[in-house]
C-alpha positions in Angstrom: 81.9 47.0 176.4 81.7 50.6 174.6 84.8 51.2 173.1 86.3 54.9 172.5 86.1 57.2 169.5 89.5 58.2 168.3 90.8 61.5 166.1 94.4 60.9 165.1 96.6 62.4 163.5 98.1 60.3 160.2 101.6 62.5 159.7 102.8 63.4 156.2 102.5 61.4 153.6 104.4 57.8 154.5 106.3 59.8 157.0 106.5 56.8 159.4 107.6 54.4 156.6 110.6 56.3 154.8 113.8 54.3 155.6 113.7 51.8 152.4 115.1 49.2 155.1 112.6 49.5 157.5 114.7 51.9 159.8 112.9 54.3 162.1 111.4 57.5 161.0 112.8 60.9 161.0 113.0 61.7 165.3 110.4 64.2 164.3 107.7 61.8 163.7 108.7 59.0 166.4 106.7 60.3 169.1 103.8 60.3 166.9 104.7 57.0 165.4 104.6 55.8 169.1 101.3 56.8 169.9 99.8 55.2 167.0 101.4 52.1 167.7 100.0 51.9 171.2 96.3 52.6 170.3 94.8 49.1 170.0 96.5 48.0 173.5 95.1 51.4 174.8 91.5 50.2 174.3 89.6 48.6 176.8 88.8 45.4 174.5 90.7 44.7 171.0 88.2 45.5 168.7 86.2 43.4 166.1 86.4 46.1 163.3 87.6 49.4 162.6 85.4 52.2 161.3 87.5 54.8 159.5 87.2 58.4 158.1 90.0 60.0 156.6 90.2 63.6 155.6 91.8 62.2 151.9 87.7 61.0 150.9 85.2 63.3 150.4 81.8 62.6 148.1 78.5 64.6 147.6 77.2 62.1 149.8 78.5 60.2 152.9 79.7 56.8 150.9 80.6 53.7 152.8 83.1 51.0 151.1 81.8 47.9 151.2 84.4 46.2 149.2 86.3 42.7 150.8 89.7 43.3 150.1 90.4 47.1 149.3 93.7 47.9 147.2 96.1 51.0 148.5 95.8 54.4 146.9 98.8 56.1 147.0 97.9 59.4 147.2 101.1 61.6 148.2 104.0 62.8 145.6 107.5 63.7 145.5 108.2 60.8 148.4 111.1 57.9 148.0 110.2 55.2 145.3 109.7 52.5 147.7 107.0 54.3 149.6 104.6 53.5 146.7 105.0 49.6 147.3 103.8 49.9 150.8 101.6 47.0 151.8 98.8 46.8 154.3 96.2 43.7 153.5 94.0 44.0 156.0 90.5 42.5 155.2 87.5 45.0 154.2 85.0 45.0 156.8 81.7 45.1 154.4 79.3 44.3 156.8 80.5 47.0 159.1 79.9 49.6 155.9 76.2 48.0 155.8 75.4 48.4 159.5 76.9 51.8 159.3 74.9 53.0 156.2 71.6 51.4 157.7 72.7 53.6 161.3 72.8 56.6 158.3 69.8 56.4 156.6 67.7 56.0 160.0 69.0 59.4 160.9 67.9 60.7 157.3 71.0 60.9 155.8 71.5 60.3 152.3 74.3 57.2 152.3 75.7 55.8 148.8 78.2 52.6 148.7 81.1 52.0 146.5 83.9 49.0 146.0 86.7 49.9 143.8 88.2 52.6 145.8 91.7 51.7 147.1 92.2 53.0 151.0 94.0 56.7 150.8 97.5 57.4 153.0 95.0 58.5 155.7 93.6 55.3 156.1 97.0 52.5 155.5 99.7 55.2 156.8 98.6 55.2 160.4 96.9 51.7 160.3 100.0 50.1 159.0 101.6 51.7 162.5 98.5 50.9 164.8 97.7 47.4 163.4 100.9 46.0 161.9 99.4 42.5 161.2 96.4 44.2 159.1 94.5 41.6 161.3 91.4 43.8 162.3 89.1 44.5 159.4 88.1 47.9 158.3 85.5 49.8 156.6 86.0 53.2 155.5 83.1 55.7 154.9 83.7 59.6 153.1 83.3 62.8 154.4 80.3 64.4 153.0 81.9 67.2 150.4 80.2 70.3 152.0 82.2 69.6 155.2 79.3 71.4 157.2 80.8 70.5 161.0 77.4 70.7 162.7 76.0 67.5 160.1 79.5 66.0 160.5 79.0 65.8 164.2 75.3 64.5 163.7 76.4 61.9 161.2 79.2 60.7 163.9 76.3 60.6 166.4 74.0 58.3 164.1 77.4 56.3 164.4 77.5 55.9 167.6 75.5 52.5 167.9 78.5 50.5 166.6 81.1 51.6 169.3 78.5 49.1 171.7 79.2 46.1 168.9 83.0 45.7 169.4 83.9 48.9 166.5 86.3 51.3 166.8 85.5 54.2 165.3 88.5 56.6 164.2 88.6 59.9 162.6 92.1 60.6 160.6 93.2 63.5 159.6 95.5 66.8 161.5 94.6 69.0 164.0 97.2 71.8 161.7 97.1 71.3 158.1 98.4 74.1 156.5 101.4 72.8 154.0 102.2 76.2 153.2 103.6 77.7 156.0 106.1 75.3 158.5 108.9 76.3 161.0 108.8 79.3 163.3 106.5 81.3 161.4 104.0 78.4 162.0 105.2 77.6 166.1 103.0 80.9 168.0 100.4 80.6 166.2 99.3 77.2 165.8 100.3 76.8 169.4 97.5 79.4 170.2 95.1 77.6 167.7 95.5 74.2 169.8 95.0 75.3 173.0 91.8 77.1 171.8 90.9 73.8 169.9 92.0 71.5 172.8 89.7 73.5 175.2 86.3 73.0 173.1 87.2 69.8 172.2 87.7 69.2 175.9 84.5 71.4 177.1 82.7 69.4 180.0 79.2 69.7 178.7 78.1 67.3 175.9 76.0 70.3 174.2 78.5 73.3 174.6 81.1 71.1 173.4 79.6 70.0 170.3 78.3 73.9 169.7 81.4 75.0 170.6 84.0 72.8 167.8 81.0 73.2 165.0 82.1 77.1 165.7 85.6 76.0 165.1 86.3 78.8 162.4 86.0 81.4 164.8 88.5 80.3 167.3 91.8 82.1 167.2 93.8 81.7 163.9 91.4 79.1 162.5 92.0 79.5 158.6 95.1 79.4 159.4 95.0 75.9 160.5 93.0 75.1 158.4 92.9 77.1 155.0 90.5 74.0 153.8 88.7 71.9 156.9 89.1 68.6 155.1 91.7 67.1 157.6 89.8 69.0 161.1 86.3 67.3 159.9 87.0 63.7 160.9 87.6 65.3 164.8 83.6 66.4 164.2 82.5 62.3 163.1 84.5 61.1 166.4 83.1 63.7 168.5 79.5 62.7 167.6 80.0 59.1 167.9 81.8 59.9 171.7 78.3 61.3 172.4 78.5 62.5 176.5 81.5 60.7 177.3 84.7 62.5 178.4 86.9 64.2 176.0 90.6 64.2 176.5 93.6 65.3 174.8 95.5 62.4 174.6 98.6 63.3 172.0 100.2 66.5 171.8 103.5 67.1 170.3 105.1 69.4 167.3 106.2 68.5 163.8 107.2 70.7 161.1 107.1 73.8 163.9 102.6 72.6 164.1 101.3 71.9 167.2 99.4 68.7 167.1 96.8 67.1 168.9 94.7 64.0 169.2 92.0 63.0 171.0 89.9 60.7 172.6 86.3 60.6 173.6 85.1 57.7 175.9 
């Protein structure tokens, strides 16, 4: 069974996990919230591992954790006291890291490994939502610090492999990430910027498609979006990895006056 490729949005911060009594979110982020609870029974098999990249890790180098039982980095600020005690144990999945790194480095790409690194909000926010029982192991690999989209997409194709041996493999990040501007003056434009987006991302032809979201900057009101690409370039790993198969939008909603998408490949 080949299993999806997965870009999904992770929020704000703990956005989902606010209420220090375990309460639901704010209504805003409660349609997302559902969506990332129903991902794993979306999937045609429960996977065996997840495969992450979050747009919170970036490295000269695409890096792979290989460590057993990752710690949490808490990497937001100015959120609720409790949101920094947030657990999610879910095992390391080092030989996932390996296999991915050995997929890497017979595609030519330079691949370093690391241990110590705790998994950033764009990794245990969502996760803690998709898998509540931390029961599926994960690796996490970096984005490669030069965020070029056209490698980005190549290094999610030399990926693809492991979506054949029972891995999920998820981008994180936001399809609008612009923390300066929110509310109306953000609602036109972003709105214009996903439907652009949405319509590569969704582009029939395997080739175009890929030509067409590595060109992402000039759609309309790109830098906007995106002023920095950092939380767009996990879309480009699970792109590649989707390889031919169908593209759909399969979340779409609004949150802080952002349109927001997620998709799905396969």
């Amino acid at each position: 069974m080949t299993l999806p490729t997965l870009f999904v949005p992770h929020g704000g911060g703990p956005c989902f996990f606010i209420d220090p009594n375990g309460g639901p979110p704010d209504p805003m982020w409660q349609p997302m919230q559902a969506y990332l609870a129903g991902l794993i029974d979306s999937l045609p098999e429960r996977p065996r591992a997840i495969l992450l990249v979050s747009g919170h890790w970036e490295e000269d180098a695409v890096t792979v954790h290989t460590g057993e039982r990752p710690g949490l980095l808490y990497d937001y600020y100015g959120f609720p006291e409790h949101t920094y005690r947030l657990r999610w144990d879910a095992p390391g999945a080092p030989d996932v890291a390996r296999r991915a790194a050995d997929l890497l480095r017979d595609s030519r790409f330079p691949v370093r490994a690391e241990s110590q690194r705790g998994w950033d909000h764009g990794v245990f926010v969502p996760m803690k939502v998709a898998v509540p029982d931390a029961d599926i192991p994960l690796a996490q690999i970096s984005l490669r610090a030069d965020l070029d989209p056209a490698d980005h997409i190549a290094i999610g194709r030399a990926l693809a492999p492991l979506r054949d041996e029972g891995v999920l493999i998820v981008g994180s990040g936001m399809s609008f990430h612009n923390l300066r501007v929110r509310g109306a003056q953000a609602t036109a434009p972003s709105a214009e910027w996903d439907a652009s987006l949405t319509d590569a991302v969704t582009e029939p032809h395997p080739a175009e498609r890929a030509a067409r979201v590595a060109a992402w900057d000039g759609l309309p009101h790109a830098r906007f979006a995106h002023p920095r690409e950092e939380h767009l370039l996990p879309l480009m790993i699970a792109l590649g990895a989707g390889g031919g198969d169908a593209a759909v939008r399969d979340f779409h909603d609004v949150v802080l006056g952002w349109t927001v998408s997620g998709y799905r490949f396969g």
